[in-house]
C-alpha positions as CSV (number, residue, x, y, z in Angstrom):
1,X,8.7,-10.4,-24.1
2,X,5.2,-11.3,-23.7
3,X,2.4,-8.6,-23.9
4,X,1.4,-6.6,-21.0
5,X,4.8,-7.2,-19.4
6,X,5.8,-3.7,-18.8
7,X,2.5,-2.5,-17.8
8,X,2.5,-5.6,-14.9
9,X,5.6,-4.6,-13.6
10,X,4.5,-0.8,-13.3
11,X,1.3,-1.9,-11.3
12,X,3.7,-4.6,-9.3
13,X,5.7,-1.5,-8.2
14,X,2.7,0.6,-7.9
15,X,1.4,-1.6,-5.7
16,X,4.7,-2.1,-3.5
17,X,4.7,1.1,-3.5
18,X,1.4,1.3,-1.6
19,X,2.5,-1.0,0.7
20,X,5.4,0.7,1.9
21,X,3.3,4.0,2.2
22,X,1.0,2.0,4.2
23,X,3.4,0.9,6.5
24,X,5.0,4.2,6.8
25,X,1.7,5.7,7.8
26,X,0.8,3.1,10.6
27,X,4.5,3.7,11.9
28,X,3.7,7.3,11.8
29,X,0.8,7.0,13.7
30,X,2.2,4.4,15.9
31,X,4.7,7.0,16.8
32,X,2.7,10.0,17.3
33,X,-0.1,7.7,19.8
34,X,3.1,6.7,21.9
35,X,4.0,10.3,21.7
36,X,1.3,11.4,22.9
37,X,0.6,8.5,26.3
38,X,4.2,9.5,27.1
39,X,3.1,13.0,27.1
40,X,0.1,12.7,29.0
41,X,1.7,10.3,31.5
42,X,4.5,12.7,31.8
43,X,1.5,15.7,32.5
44,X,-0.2,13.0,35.5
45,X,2.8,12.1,36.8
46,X,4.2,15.6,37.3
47,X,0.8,17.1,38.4
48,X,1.3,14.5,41.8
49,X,5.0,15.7,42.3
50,X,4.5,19.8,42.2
51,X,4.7,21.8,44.9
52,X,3.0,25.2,46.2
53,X,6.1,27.3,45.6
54,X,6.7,26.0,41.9
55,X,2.3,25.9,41.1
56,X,2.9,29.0,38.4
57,X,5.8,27.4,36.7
58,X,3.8,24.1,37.1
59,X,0.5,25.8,35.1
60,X,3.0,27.2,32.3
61,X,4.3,23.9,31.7
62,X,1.0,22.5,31.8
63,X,-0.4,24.8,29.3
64,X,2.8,24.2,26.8
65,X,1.9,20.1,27.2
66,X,-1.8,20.8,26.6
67,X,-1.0,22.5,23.6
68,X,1.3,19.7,22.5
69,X,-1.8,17.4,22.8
70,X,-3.9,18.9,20.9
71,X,-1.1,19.0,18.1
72,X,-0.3,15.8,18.7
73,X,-4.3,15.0,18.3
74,X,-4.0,16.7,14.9
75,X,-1.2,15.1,13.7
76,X,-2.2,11.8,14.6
77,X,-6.0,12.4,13.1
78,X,-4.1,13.3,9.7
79,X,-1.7,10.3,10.1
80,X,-4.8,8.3,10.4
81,X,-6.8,10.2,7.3
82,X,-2.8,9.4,5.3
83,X,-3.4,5.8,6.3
84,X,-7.0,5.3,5.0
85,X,-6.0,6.9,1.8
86,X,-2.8,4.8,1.7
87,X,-5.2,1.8,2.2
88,X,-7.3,3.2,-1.0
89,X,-4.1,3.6,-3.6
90,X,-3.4,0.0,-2.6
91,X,-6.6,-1.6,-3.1
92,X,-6.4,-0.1,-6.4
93,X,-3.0,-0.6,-7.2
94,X,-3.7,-4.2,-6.6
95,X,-7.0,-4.0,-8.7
96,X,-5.2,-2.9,-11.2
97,X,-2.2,-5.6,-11.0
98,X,-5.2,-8.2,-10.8
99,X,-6.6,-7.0,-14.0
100,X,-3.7,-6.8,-16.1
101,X,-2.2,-10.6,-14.7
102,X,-5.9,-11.7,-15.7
103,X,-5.3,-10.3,-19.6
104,X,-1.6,-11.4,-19.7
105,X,-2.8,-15.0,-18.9
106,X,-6.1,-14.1,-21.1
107,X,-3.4,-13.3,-23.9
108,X,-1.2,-16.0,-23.6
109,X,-4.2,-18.4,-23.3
110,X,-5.1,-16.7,-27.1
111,X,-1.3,-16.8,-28.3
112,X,-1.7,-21.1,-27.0
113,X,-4.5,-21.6,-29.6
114,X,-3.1,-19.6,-32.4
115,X,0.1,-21.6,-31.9
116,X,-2.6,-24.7,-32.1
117,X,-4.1,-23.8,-34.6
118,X,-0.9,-23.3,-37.0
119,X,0.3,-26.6,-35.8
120,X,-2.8,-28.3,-37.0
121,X,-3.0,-26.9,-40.5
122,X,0.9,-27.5,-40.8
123,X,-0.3,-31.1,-40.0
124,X,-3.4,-31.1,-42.2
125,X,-1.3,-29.8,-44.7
126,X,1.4,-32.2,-44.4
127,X,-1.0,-35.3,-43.9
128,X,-2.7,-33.6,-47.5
129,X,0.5,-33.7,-49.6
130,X,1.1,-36.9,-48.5
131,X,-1.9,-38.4,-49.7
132,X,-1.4,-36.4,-53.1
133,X,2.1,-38.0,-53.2
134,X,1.0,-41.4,-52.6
């Protein structure tokens, strides 16, 4: 097993890791922005449709959905902030991947001329007893 194999293949899962924390953050905040139209939508649509006998269950209502958008504000501010910081453990999960492929094909560049090397003084060797036999 070559060098640095083990250590690549943490940072390869490292880094898919990251990925899939990145996606699950956009669909979290792709969830919570829908969320939140529907909610307002749903706030517009119901404020055109109330009428004069129903105006204090109406502002109740309205109070309990503004509340929910400012939570839903929140929560999608954090899902944004766990998005950026997804976006940051990948860049360097995939510096880090980067850095040890660039050493594994350093090392096996090294472990090539080594293995050159030895062939050449076999052959020098060979090519020298040879000439000593002659």
């Amino acid at each position: 097993m070559p060098r640095f194999a083990a250590l690549f293949s943490l940072y390869q899962s490292q880094e898919d890791e990251a990925r899939r924390a990145i996606g699950n953050a956009e669909r979290r905040r792709a969830d919570l922005t829908i969320e939140r139209e529907r909610t307002a939508a749903a706030r517009v649509a119901a404020a055109s449709s109330v009428s004069a006998a129903l105006h204090e269950q109406y502002l109740a209502w309205w109070q309990s959905v503004e509340l929910r958008l400012i939570a839903l504000d929140q929560d999608l501010a954090k899902a944004e902030h766990a998005l950026g910081e997804a976006r940051v453990a990948l860049i360097a999960a995939h510096r880090r991947t980067t850095t040890i492929a660039k050493l594994r094909e350093l090392d096996q560049a090294a472990d090539n001329a080594r293995a050159e090397r030895r062939r050449q003084r076999a052959n020098d060797e060979f090519a020298s007893r040879q000439r000593h036999a002659v």
